[in-house]
C-alpha positions in Angstrom: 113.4 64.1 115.1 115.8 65.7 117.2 115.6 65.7 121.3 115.8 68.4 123.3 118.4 68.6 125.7 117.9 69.8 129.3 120.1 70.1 132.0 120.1 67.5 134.6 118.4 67.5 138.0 120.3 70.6 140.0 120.1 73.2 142.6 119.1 77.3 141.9 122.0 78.8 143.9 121.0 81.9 146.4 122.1 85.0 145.9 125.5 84.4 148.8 126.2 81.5 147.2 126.5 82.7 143.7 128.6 85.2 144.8 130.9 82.1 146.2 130.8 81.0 142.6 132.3 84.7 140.9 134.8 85.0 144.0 135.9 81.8 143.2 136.3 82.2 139.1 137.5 85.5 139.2 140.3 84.9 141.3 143.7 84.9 140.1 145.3 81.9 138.5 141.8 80.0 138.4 140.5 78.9 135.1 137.4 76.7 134.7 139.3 73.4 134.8 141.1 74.9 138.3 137.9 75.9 139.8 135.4 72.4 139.3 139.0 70.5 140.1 138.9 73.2 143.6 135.0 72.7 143.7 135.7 68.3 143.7 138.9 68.7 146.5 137.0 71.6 148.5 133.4 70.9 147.8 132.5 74.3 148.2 133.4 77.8 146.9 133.5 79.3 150.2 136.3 76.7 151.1 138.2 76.7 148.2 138.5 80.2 148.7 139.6 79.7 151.8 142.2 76.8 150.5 143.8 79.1 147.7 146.8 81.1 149.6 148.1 78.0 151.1 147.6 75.7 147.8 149.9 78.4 146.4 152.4 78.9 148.5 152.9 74.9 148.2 152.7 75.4 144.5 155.9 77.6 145.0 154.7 81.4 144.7 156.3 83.7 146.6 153.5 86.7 146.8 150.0 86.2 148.0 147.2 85.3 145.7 145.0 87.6 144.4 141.5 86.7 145.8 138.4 88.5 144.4 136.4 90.3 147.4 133.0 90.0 148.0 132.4 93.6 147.2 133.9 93.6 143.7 131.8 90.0 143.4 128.4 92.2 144.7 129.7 94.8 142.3 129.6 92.6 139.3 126.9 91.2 140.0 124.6 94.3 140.1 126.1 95.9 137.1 125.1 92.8 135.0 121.7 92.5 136.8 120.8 96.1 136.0 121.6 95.8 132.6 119.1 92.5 132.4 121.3 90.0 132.0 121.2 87.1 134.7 123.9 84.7 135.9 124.0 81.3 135.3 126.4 78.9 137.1 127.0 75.1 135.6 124.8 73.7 139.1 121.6 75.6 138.5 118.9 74.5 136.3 118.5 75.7 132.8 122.4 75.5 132.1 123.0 74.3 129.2 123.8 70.4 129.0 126.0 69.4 126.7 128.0 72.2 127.4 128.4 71.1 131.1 130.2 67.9 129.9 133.6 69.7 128.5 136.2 69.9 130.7 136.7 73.6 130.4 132.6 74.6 131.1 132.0 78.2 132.2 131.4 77.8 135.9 129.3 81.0 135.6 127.5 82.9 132.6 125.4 85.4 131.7 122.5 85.4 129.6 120.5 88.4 128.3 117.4 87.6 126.1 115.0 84.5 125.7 116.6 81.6 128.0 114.5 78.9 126.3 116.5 78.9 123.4 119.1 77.2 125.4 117.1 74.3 125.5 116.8 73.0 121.8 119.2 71.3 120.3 121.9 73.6 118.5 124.6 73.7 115.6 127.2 76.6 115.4 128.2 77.9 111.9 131.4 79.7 112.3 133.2 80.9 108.7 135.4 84.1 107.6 134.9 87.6 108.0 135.7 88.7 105.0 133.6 86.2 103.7 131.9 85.9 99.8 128.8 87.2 99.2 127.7 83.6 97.7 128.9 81.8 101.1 126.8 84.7 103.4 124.0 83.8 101.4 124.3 80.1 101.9 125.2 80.5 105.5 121.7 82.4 105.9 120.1 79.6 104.3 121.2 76.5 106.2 120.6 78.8 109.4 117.1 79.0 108.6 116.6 75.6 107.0 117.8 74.6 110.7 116.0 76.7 112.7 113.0 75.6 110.8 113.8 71.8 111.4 113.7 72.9 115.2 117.6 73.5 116.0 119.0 76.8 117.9 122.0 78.2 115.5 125.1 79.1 117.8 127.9 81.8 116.6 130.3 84.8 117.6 128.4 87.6 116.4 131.4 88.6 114.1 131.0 89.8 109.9 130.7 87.7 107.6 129.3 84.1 108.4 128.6 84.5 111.6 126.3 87.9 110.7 124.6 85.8 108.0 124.1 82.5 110.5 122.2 84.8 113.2 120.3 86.5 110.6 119.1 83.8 108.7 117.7 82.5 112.4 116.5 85.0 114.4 112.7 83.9 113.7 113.5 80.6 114.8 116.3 81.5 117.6 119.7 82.0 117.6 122.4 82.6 120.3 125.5 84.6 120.0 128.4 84.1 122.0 130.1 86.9 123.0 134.1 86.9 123.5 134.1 90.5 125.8 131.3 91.3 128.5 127.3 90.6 127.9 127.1 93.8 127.2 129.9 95.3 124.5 129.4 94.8 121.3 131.8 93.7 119.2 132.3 94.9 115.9 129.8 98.2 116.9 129.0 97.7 113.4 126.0 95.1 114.6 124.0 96.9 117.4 121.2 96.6 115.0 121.8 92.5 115.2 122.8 92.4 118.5 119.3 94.2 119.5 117.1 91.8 117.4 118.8 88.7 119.2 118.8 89.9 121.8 114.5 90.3 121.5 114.2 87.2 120.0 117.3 84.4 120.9 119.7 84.8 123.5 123.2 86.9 124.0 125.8 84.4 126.2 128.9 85.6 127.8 131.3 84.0 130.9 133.2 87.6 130.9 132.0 90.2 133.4 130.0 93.7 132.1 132.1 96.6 130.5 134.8 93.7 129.1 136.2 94.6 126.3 137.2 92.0 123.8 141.0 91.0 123.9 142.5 88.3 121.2 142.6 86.1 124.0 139.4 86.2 124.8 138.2 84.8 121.4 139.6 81.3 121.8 137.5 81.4 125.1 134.8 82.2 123.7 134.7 79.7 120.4 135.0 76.6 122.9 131.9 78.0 124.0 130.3 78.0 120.9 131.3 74.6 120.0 130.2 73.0 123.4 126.8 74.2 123.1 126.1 72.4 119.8 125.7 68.9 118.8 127.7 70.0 115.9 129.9 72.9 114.3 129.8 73.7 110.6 132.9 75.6 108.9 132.3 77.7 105.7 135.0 79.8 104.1 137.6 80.1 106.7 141.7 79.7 105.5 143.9 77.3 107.1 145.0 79.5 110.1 141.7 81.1 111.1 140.0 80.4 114.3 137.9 78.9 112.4 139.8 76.1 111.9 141.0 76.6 116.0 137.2 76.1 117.1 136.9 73.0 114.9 139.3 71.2 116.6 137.7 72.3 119.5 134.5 70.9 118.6 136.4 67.1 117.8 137.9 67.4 121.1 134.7 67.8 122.1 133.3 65.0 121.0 131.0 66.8 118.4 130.2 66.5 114.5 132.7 68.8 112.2 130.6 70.0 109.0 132.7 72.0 106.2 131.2 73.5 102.8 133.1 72.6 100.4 135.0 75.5 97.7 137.3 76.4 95.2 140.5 75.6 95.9 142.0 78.6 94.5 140.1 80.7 96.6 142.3 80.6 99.8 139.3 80.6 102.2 138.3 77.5 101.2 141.5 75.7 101.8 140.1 75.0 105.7 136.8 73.7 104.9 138.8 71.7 102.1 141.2 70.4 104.5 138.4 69.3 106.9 136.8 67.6 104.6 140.5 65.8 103.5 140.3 65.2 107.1 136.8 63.3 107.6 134.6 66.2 108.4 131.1 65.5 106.9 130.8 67.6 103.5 127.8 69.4 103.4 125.5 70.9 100.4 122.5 71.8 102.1 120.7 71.7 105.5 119.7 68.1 104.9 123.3 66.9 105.3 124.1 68.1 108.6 120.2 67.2 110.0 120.3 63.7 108.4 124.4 63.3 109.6 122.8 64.6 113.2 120.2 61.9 113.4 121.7 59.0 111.9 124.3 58.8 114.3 122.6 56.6 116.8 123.7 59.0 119.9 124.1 62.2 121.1 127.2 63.9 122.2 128.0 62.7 126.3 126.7 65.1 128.5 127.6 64.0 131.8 128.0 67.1 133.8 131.5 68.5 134.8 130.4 69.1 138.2 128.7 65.4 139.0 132.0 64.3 141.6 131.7 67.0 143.7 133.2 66.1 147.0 129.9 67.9 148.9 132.3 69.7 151.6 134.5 66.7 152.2 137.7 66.7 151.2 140.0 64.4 151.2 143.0 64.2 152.5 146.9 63.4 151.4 149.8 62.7 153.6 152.3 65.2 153.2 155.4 63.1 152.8 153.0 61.6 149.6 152.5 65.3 148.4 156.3 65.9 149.2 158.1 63.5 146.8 155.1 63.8 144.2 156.0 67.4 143.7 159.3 66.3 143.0 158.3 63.3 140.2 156.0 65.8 138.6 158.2 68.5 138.3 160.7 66.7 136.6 158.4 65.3 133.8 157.0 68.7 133.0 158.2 71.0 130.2 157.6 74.2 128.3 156.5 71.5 125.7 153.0 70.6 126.8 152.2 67.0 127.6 148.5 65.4 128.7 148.0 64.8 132.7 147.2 60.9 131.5 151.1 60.4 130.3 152.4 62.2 133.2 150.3 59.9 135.7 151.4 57.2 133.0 155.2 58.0 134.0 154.9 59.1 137.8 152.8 55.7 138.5 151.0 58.1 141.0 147.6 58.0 141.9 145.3 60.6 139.6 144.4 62.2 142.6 147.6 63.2 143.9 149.0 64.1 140.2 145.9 66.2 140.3 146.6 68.0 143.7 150.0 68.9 142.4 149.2 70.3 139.3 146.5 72.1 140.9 149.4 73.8 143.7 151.7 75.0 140.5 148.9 76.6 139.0 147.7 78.5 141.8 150.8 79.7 141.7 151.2 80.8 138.5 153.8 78.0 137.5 151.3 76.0 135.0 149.3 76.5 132.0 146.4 74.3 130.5 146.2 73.4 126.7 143.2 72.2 124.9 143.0 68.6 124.8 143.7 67.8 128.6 147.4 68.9 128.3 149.5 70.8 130.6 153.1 72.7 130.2 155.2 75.2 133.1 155.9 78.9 132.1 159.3 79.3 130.9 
């Protein structure tokens, strides 16, 4: 029997405030991570804002930050609302749980379709484009096999697998994540599907209307995917596909990795092969991933992202402190990338200041964040 997963106890933002929240996350050089780290130093969009040119220009930049205005905020806003599609930030009610535990949660969404959906427990099939007709057919089954045994199946709307996954569930419910804006389509090839899930399941996307899909957006958006499910299962993809990229996502994650097994000279089977090499749980049929789900005595942590909000106070560092710290962090940090734990390891700093400093080079453009809690400067 598997249990439904609600968000915790939270807030509905008003209208102002949620405005705070796209100001804040559309600003330049802030990432999810950046803004719930800004959110815990700040407590408060509206301050953080407020915070970013001078966190900057401490960070090292030269030219002022690029702040999102209120206007182009209200002007997002209404475009998505007049489409239909409503915004969710990771405070309000009815966000998803489990995806509010990764480090990298959406601080805002939008959702167009049947919201409840959001609330059962899900599994993502992800697989090739170009997949084989036997492995659409399959993926079609277990999607419907798992809606049936009351599970929401999560994918990217793409050919192939992810055509065959939403189909097989749309009488049960089925979520697609886009990687552009709510609204764009992507291949134009599904309107047909993207209608029908729309009627019956739910279309999910942290990228503002008119987006269109860049590659960088689908790494985004298959972190998504995987944080939303209790588990991910891999069918056809080859060794380099993203695929394989949101798999690893979904360990990192703390979730169950699933592969169908295939023939080893078919090259698309040589990731799900090499999953399964791995310790990913092989699966035949529906049954395997709903008895692997639960028999595992827990579910994935979802203790919110957001839970250490400072509430508006921040604390406070002395500046000589901040001073020398800059100096100890800059000098262990590298084009090679390297988690925050070894570098606090090394620097024998408190988390917090390690934190702040990392924070003040990427403001400024200095810093980039890898999966896996890992950090590296810009060449």
């Amino acid at each position: 029997m598997m249990t439904t997963l609600f968000s915790p106890p939270a807030s509905t933002l008003s209208h102002s405030d949620k405005i705070s929240w796209l100001r804040l996350i559309r600003s330049e050089n802030v990432g999810p991570i950046t803004f719930f780290k800004l959110l815990d130093r700040f407590g408060t969009p509206r301050d953080a804002l407020n915070a970013l040119p001078e966190l900057a220009r401490r960070g090292g930049r030269g030219k002022p930050i690029k702040i999102c205005s209120a206007s182009i905020a209200e002007r997002e806003l209404m475009t998505a609302e007049t489409m239909g599609a409503r915004l969710l930030c990771a405070i309000e009610p009815g966000y998803p749980a489990l995806l509010s535990a990764i480090d990298d949660a959406p601080p805002c969404m939008y959702i167009m379709g049947n919201e409840s959906v959001l609330k059962n427990p899900c599994v993502s099939i992800v697989g090739a484009r170009n997949a084989s007709a036997g492995a659409r057919q399959l993926a079609w089954r277990l999607a419907m096999d798992l809606g049936k045994a009351g599970m929401t199946v999560v994918s990217g709307l793409a050919r192939g697998i992810d055509r065959s996954a939403h189909e097989g569930s749309l009488q049960t419910g089925t979520i697609a994540v886009m990687a552009g804006g709510p609204d764009v389509i992507y291949p134009p090839e599904n309107k047909d599907l993207y209608d029908k899930i729309r009627a019956t399941g739910a279309i999910v996307s942290e990228m503002p209307p008119l987006t269109e899909p860049q590659a960088r957006h689908f790494p985004r958006r298959n972190r998504i995917i995987s944080g939303l499910s209790r588990g991910l299962v891999v069918m056809e993809a080859t060794a380099r596909s993203g695929s394989l990229i949101t798999a690893r996502m979904a360990a990192e994650q703390g979730r169950d990795v699933f592969a169908v097994p295939g023939s080893p000279l078919d090259p698309r089977s040589e990731g799900p092969n090499n999953l399964i090499r791995d310790g990913a749980t092989l699966v035949r049929s529906a049954d395997d991933i709903l008895f692997a789900l639960g028999n595992a005595g827990h579910t994935p942590l979802c203790e919110p992202v957001y839970t250490n909000f400072s509430k508006g106070k921040p604390s406070h560092f002395n500046e000589s402190v901040l001073a020398e710290a800059r100096k100890i962090v800059g000098g262990l940090l590298s084009p090679a990338a390297v988690t925050v734990d070894e570098i606090i390891r090394q620097c024998q700093l408190s988390p917090a200041v390690v934190s702040m400093v990392l924070l003040e080079l990427e403001l400024a453009g200095r810093l980039e964040r890898h999966p896996g809690g890992r950090v590296s400067v810009l060449a």
